[in-house]
C-alpha positions in Angstrom: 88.3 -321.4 -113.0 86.6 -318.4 -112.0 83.1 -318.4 -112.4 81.5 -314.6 -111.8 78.0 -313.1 -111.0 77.6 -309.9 -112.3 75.4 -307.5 -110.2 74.1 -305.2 -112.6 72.3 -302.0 -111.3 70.5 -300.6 -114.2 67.6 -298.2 -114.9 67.6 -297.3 -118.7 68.7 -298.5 -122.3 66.7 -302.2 -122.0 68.0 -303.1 -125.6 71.3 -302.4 -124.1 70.7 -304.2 -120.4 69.7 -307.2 -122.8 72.7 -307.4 -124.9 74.9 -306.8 -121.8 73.7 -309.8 -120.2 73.4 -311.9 -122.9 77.2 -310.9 -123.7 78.2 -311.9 -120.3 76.3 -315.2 -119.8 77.6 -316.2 -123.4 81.1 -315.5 -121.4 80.0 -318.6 -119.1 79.5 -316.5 -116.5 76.3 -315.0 -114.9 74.1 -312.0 -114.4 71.7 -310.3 -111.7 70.0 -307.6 -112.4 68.1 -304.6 -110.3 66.1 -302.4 -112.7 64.9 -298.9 -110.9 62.2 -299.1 -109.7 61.9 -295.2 -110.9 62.4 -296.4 -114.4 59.1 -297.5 -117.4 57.4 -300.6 -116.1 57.6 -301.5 -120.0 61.0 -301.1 -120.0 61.3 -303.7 -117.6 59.0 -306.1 -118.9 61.0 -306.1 -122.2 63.8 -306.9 -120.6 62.4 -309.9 -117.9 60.7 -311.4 -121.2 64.0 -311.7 -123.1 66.1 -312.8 -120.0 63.8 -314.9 -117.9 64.3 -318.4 -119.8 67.8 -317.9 -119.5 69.3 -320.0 -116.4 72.2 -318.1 -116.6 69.8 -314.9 -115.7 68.4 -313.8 -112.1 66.8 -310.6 -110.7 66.8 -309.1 -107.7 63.6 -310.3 -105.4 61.7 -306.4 -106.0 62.4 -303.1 -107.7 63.7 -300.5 -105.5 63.2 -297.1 -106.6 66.6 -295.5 -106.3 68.2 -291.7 -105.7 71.6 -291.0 -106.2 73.4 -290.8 -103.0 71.0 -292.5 -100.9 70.8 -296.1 -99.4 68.7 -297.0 -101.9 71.5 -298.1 -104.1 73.7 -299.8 -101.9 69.4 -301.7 -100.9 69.2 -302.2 -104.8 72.7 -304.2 -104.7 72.3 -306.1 -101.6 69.2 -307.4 -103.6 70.6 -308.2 -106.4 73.5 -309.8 -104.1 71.6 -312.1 -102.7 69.6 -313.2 -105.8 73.2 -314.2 -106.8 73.9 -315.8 -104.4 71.0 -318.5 -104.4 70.7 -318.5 -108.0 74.9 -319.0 -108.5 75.8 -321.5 -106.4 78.8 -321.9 -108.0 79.5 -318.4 -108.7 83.3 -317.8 -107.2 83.6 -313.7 -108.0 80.9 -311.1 -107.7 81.3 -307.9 -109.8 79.1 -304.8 -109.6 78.8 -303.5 -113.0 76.1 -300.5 -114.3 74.4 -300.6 -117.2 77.0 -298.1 -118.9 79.7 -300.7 -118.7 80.9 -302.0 -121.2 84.1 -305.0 -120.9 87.0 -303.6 -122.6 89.2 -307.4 -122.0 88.4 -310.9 -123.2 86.4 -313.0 -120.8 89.5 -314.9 -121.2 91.4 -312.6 -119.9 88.7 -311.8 -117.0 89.0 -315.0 -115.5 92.4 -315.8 -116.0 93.0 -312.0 -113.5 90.8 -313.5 -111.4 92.3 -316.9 -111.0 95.7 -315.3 -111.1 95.1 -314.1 -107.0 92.7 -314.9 -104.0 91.8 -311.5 -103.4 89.0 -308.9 -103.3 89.1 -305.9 -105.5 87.8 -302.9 -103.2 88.9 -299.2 -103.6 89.2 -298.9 -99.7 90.6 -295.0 -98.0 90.5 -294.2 -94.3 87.5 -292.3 -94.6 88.8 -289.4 -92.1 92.5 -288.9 -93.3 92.5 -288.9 -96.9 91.8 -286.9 -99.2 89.4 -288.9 -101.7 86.4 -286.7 -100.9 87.7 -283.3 -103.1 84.4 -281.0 -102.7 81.4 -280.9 -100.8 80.8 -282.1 -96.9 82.9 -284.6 -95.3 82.0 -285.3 -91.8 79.0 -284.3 -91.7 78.2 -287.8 -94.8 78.2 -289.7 -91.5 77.5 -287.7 -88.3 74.5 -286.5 -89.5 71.1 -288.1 -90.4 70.3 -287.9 -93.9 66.2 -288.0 -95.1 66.6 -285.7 -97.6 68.1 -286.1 -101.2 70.6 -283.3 -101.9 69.8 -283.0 -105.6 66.0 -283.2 -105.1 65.5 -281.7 -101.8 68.6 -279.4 -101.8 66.7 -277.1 -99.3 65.3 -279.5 -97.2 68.7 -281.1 -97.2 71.4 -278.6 -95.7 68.0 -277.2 -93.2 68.0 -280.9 -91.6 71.6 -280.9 -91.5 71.6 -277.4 -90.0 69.0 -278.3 -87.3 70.5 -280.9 -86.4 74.1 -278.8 -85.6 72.1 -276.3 -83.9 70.5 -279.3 -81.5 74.0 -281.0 -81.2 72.3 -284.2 -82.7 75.6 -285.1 -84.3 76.4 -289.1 -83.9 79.2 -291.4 -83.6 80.2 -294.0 -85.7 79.9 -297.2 -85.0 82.7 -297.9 -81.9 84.0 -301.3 -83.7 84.4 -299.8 -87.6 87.4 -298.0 -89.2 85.1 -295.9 -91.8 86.5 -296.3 -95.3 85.4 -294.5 -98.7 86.3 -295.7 -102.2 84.7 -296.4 -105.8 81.7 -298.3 -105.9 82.4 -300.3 -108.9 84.2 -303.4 -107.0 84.5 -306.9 -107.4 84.5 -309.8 -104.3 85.3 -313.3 -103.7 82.1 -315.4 -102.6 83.5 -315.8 -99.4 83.3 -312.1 -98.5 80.1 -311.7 -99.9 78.3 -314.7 -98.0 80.4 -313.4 -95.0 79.4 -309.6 -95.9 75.8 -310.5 -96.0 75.7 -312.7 -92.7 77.4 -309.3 -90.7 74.5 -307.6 -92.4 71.7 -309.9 -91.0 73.2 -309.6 -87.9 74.1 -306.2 -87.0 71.1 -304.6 -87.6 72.6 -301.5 -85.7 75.2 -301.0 -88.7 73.0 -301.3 -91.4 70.5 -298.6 -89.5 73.4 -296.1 -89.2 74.8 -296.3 -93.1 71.4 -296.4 -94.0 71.2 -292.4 -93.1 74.3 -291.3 -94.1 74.8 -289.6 -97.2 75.9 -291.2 -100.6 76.9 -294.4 -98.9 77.4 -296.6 -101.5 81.2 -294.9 -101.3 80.9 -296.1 -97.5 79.4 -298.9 -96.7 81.0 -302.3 -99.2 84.7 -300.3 -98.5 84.1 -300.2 -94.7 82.5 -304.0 -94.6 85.2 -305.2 -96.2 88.2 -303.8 -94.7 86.2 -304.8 -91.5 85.8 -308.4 -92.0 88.7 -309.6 -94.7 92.4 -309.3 -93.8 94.2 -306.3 -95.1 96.6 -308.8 -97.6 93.8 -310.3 -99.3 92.5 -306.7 -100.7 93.5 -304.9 -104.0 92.5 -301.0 -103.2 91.6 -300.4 -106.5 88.8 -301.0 -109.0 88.6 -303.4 -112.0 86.2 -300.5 -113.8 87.9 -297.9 -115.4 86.4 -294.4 -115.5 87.4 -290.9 -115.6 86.0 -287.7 -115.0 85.9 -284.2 -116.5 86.9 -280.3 -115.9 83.8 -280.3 -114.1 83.9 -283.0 -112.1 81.5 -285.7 -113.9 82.0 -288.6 -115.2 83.4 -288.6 -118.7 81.4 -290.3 -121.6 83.5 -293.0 -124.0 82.0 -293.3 -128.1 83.0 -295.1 -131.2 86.4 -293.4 -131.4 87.6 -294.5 -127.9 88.1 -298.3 -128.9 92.0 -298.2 -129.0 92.1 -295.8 -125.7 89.5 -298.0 -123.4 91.9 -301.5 -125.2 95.2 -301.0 -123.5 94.0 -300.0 -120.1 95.0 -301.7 -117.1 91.1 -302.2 -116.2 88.8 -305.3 -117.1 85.3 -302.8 -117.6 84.7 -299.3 -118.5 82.4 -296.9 -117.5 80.1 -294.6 -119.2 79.7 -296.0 -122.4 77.1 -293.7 -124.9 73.9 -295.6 -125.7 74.8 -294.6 -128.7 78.0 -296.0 -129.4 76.9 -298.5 -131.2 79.7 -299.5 -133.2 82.0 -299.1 -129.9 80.0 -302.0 -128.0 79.8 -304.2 -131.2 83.6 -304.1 -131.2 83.8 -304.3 -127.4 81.5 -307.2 -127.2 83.4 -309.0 -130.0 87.1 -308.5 -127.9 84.5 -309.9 -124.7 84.4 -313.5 -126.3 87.6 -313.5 -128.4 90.1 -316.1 -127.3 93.7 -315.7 -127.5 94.3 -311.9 -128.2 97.0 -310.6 -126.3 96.8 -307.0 -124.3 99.4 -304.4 -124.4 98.7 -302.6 -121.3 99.8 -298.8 -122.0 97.4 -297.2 -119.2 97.6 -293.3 -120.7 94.2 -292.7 -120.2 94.3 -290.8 -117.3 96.8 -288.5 -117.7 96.2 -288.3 -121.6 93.0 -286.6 -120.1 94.9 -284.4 -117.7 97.0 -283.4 -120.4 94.4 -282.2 -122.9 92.1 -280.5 -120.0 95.4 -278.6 -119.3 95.7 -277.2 -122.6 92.3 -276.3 -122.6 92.6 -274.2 -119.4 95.6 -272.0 -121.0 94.1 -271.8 -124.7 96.6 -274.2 -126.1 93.7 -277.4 -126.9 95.1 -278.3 -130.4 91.8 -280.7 -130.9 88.7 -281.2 -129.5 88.8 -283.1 -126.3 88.0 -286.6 -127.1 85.2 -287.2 -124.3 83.2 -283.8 -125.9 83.5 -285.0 -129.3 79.4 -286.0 -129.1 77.8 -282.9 -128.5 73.8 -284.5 -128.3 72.3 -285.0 -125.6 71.7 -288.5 -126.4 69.4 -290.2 -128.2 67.7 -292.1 -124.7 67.0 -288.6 -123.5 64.2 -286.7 -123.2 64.6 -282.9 -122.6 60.9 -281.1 -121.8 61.0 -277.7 -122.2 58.1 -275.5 -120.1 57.9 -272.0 -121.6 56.0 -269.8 -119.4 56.2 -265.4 -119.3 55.1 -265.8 -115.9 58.1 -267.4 -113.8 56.3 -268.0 -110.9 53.7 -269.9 -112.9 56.1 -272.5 -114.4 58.3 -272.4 -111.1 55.1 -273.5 -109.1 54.0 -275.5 -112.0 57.3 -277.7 -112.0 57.8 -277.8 -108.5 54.2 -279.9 -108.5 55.8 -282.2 -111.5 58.5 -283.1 -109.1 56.2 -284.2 -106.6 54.2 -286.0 -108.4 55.9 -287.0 -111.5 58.7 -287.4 -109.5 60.9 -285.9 -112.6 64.1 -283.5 -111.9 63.6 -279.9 -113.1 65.7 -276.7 -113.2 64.3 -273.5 -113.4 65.0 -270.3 -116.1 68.2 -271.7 -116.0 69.4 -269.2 -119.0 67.4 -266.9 -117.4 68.3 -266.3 -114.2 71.2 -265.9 -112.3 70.4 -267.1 -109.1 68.4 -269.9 -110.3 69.5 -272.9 -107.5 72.1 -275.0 -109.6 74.3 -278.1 -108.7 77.9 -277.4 -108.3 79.1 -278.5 -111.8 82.4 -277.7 -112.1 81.9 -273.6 -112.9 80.1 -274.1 -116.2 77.0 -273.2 -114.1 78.5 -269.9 -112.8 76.9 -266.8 -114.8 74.4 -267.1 -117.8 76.9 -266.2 -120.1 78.6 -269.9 -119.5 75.4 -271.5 -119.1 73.9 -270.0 -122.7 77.2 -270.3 -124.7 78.0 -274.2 -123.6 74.1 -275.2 -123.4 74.1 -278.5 -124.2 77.0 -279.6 -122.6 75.4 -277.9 -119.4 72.1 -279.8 -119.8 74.2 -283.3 -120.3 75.8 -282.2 -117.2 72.1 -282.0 -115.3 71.0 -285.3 -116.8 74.5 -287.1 -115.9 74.1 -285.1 -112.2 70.6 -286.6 -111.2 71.4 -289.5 -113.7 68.1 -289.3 -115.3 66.8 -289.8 -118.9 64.4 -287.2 -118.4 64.8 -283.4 -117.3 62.3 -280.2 -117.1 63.7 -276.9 -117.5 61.9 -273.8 -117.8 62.5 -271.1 -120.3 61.7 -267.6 -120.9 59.3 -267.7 -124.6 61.5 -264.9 -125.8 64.2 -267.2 -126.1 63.0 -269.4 -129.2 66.3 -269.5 -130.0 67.4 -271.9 -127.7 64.9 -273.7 -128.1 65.2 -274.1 -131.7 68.6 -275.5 -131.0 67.1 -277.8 -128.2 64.7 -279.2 -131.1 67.2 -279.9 -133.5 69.1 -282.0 -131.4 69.0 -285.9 -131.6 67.3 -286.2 -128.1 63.7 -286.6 -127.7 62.3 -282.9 -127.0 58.7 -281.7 -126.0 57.8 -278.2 -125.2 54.9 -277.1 -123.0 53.6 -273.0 -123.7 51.5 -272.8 -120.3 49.3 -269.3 -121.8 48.8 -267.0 -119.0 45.5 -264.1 -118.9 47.8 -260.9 -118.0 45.8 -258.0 -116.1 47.2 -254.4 -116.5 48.8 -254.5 -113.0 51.2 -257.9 -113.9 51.9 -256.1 -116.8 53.1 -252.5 -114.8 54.6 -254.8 -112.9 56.4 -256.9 -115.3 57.8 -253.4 -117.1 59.0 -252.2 -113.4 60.9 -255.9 -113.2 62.6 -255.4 -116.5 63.2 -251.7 -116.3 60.7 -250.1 -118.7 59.4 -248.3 -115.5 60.3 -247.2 -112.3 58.2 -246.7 -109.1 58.2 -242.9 -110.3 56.9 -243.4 -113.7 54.3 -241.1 -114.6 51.0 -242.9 -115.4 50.4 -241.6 -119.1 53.3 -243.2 -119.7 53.0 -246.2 -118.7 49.3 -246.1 -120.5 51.4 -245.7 -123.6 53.7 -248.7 -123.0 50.7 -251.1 -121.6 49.7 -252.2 -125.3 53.2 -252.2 -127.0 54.1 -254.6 -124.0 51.0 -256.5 -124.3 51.6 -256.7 -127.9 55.3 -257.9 -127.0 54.1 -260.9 -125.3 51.7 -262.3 -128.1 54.3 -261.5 -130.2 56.7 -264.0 -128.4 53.9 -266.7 -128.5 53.0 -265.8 -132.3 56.6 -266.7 -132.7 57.0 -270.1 -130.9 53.8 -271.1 -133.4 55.7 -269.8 -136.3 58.8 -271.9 -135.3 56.9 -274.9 -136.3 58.3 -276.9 -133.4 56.9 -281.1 -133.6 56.1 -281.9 -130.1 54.7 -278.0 -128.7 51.8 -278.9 -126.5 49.7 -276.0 -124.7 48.6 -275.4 -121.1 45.7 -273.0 -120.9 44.6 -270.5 -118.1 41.4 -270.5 -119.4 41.1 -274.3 -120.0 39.5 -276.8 -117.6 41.5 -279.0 -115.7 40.5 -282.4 -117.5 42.0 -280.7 -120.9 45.0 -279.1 -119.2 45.4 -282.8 -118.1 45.7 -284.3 -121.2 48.2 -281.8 -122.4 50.5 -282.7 -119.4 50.0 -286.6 -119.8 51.4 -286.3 -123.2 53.9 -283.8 -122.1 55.5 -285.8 -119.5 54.6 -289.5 -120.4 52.4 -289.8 -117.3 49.2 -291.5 -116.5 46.0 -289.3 -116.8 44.8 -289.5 -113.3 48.9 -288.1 -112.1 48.3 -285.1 -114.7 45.2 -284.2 -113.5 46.5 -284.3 -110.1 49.3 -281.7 -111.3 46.7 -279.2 -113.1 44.8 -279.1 -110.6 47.0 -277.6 -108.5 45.5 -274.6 -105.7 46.3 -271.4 -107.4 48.7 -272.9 -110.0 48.0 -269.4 -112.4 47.5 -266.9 -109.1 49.7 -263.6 -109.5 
C-alpha cells in the first residue's frame, strides 16, 4: 500500500502546521516540514516542540528564508525532500503540500489513487508553445539572470533585466532539456525523487542556471521530470485543487465550501482560511474516515467562471462564494504609518524593508501613481482601490504572501483607518509627527492647489495659519478616534525613544529599530 511523505512548505499558522501533521501521520503516512526562515523563531519552536517526538515527523536540515518566485522555494523543498528521504525509508509517494492545504478525500481514498497506478502526478507544458503563462514575461523567466525579487525589488528587477538586453547577455537553456512549466503542487513516486535528486548532485550546471531564473518552482520539478521519467508514466495534472479569481489570485475556501471542495476530482485543496475552523474540523474528520464513498461532480471550476461572469455584466444574484469573508484574517497584521509628509513615511518605509525585511506600499489611497502589483485591475485608479479596500489589501498580503504588510496613509483619511481598526486582523498605527517650517507649508498649499506660483504673498500669509491649524487638526483627530494600538514617531524625539516606538510597532528587536530611526535625514524636507 502506498505509504506517502508529505513535503510541507510552511511559514505561518503553527497551531495549524501542527494539526496538519498530526492529521496526516495519524493517516499512517508521514510529514517533512520547511518553516521560513523569514517567519517568528517562536513560531517555529512551538511547532518542533510539539512534533519532534513524533517518528512519524522530520524537518528539513536548516530554515531557508524564502521569496516568492525565487529559488528559494524550490531550495526549501529539495530540503525537505531529502529529509524525507532518509527519514522515510519506506515512504513510496512524495506530495508537496503548503500549509493552506487542507485533504478534502479519506486517506483511504488517497492511498487507494495512489496504488490504483505507477505514475507521477506532475502538471508538465512545453514551456515555449503553450499558453500556461497568461500575463507577465515569458522568455525572458529563463534567458535572463534573475538577482532581484520582482515584488520587493520591482525596480531593480526590470533595470537588471533591461541591462542585460542592452548587453546581449541573454543565455540559452540547457542544450539537453525540453523546458516545461506547470503547478507546483505535485506528487512523485520514490523512484523519481531518489533519481531527481541524484541528477541534481550531479549536474551542477542545471541547478546553477534554474537557480537564476525567475519563479522556478513552475520550471524546474516539471522540467526534471519530463527529463528523466518516461512520458506514459506521468499524469499532467495536479492532485491539489485550487482556483483563482477575477484578478488573478488565488481564491480563499471557508466553512461554507465543505460540500464544493467534497465532490472534486482532487485529493487536497488549496487556500484554506486560518480561520475556517469549522471547515478543517470537518475536513480532518472525512481525512481518517473509512468507507465513505465520493461522488465526484467536479463543478468547481466552472461554477466559478459562471458567477465571475455574472458579476462582470451586473447579473451576480449572490455574493460570490470565495468573497463571502471580507477580514483580512485574523493571522494578519496590517501596520498603518500615517505621516503629512509623504516623503517622510516613503523614506521611512523604504528603510523598514531593508531592515525589517517587511513588504510595504505606499499612499496607496492616496496616490495614483503609487508603484502597485498588477492585481487584476482593482489596483487601477483610487476610486477602485478606496471603494473595495479590504479586498485590495487581502490581495497585497496573498501577492507577497505575507502575514504582515506596511502601508502608508494620508492622516486626513481617519476614515479608513477606522474601518482598518475594526477589522478582525491585528492593526497598529504609527503617526510619525513632523516640525513644518512656513516654506513646506507654501509649498504643501502650491501641491494641493491653495496657491499657485503667482500667488500674492498677503495671501498666502492669511492661509499659513488656517493650514497650519488644518494639520493639527487632522492629528487632534486621529487622538480623538481613540484607536488601541496608535504608537507615535517624533521629529523632535531622540532616536533611542523613536526606537522603542518602532520595536513595538513592527514586532522587531530594539537594536533593528534603532537602526531604522536612525536613519541619515529620515525628517529632511
Amino acid at each position: 500500500m502506498a505509504k506517502i511523505a508529505y513535503i510541507l512548505l510552511c511559514h505561518k499558522d503553527p497551531e495549524g502546521i501542527i494539526a496538519q501533521a498530526e492529521r496526516l501521520t495519524e493517516g499512517g503516512d508521514y510529514v517533512s516540514i520547511h518553516f521560513d526562515g523569514r517567519a517568528r523563531s517562536g513560531d517555529f519552536n512551538k511547532i518542533f516542540t510539539a512534533l519532534s517526538a513524533n517518528p512519524a515527523v522530520t524537518f528539513a536540515q536548516k530554515r531557508l528564508k524564502c521569496g516568492w518566485g525565487e529559488w528559494s522555494l524550490v531550495a526549501a523543498t529539495l530540503l525537505a525532500v531529502r529529509a524525507a528521504v532518509g527519514a522515510f525509508p519506506r515512504a513510496t509517494h512524495f506530495y508537496l503540500l503548503s500549509g493552506d492545504c487542507m485533504p478534502i478525500k479519506s486517506a483511504e481514498y488517497v492511498h487507494a489513487l495512489l496504488d490504483r497506478d505507477d505514475v507521477d502526478y506532475i502538471e508538465s507544458y512545453d514551456f515555449f508553445k503553450s499558453d500556461w503563462i497568461k500575463v507577465g514575461i515569458k522568455d525572458e523567466r529563463l534567458i535572463y539572470r534573475h538577482w532581484f525579487n520582482e515584488r520587493s525589488h520591482k525596480s531593480l528587477f526590470y533595470a537588471s533585466m533591461a541591462a542585460q538586453k542592452r548587453m546581449g547577455l541573454a543565455r540559452k537553456v540547457p542544450a539537453d532539456l525540453l523546458i516545461q512549466i506547470g503547478s507546483q503542487w505535485w506528487c512523485l513516486r520514490r523512484r523519481t525523487i531518489e533519481t531527481l535528486l541524484e541528477f541534481c548532485d550531479t549536474r551542477r550546471d542545471v541547478i546553477r542556471f534554474f537557480s537564476t531564473t525567475w519563479i522556478p518552482d513552475e520550471t524546474f520539478f516539471q522540467t526534471l521530470v519530463r527529463h528523466l521519467v518516461p512520458e506514459y508514466e506521468i499524469r499532467t495534472r495536479t492532485l491539489t485543487f485550487l482556483m483563482f479569481t477575477d484578478y488573478g489570485m488565488p481564491a480563499t475556501f471557508y466553512n461554507d465550501h465543505y460540500d464544493l471542495l467534497y465532490s472534486q476530482d482532487f485529493l487536497f485543496a488549496r487556500k484554506v482560511s486560518p480561520d475556517a475552523t469549522e471547515l478543517k474540523e470537518r475536513l480532518g474528520q472525512l481525512y481518517v474516515a473509512t468507507g465513505v464513498q465520493f461522488p465526484i461532480s467536479n463543478e468547481g471550476r466552472s461554477l466559478f467562471q459562471f458567477l465571475s461572469g455574472r458579476g462582470r455584466i451586473g447579473r451576480r444574484f449572490a455574493p460570490r462564494f470565495w468573497e463571502t469573508e471580507s477580514s483580512l484574517g485574523r493571522e494578519r497584521t496590517l501596520l498603518m504609518v500615517i505621516c503629512k509628509k509623504w516623503h517622510v513615511a516613503k523614506r521611512l518605509v523604504d528603510r523598514i524593508r531593508n531592515v525589517a525585511g517587511l513588504p510595504a506600499v505606499e499612499y496607496v489611497f492616496n496616490e495614483a501613481s503609487t508603484p502597485m502589483p498588477d492585481l487584476g485591475g482593482i489596483q487601477s485608479t483610487l476610486e477602485k482601490r478606496t471603494r473595495h479596500r479590504r479586498a485590495l489589501v487581502r490581495m497585497l498580503f496573498d501577492y507577497w504572501e505575507t502575514d504582515t504588510l506596511v502601508v502608508c496613509i494620508d492622516p486626513a483619511n481617519v476614515d479608513l483607518m477606522q474601518d482598518f481598526a475594526a477589522d478582525k486582523s491585528t492593526v497598529r498605527l504609527l503617526e510619525v509627527e513632523c516640525e513644518f517650517s512656513d516654506e513646506y507649508l507654501i509649498g504643501h498649499a502650491r501641491r494641493v492647489g491653495l496657491a499657485g506660483d503667482h500667488t500674492p504673498q498677503e495671501v498666502i500669509d492669511r492661509l499659513l495659519p488656517t493650514i497650519r491649524y488644518d494639520v493639527k487638526f487632522e492629528s487632534d483627530k486621529i487622538r480623538d478616534a481613540d484607536f488601541g494600538s496608535l504608537l507615535r514617531l517624533r521629529e523632535a524625539a531622540p532616536s533611542a525613544k523613536n526606537a522603542v516606538a518602532l520595536a513595538a510597532f513592527l514586532d522587531i528587536s530594539t537594536e533593528k529599530a534603532r537602526e531604522i530611526a536612525e536613519t541619515p535625514h529620515l525628517f529632511a524636507d
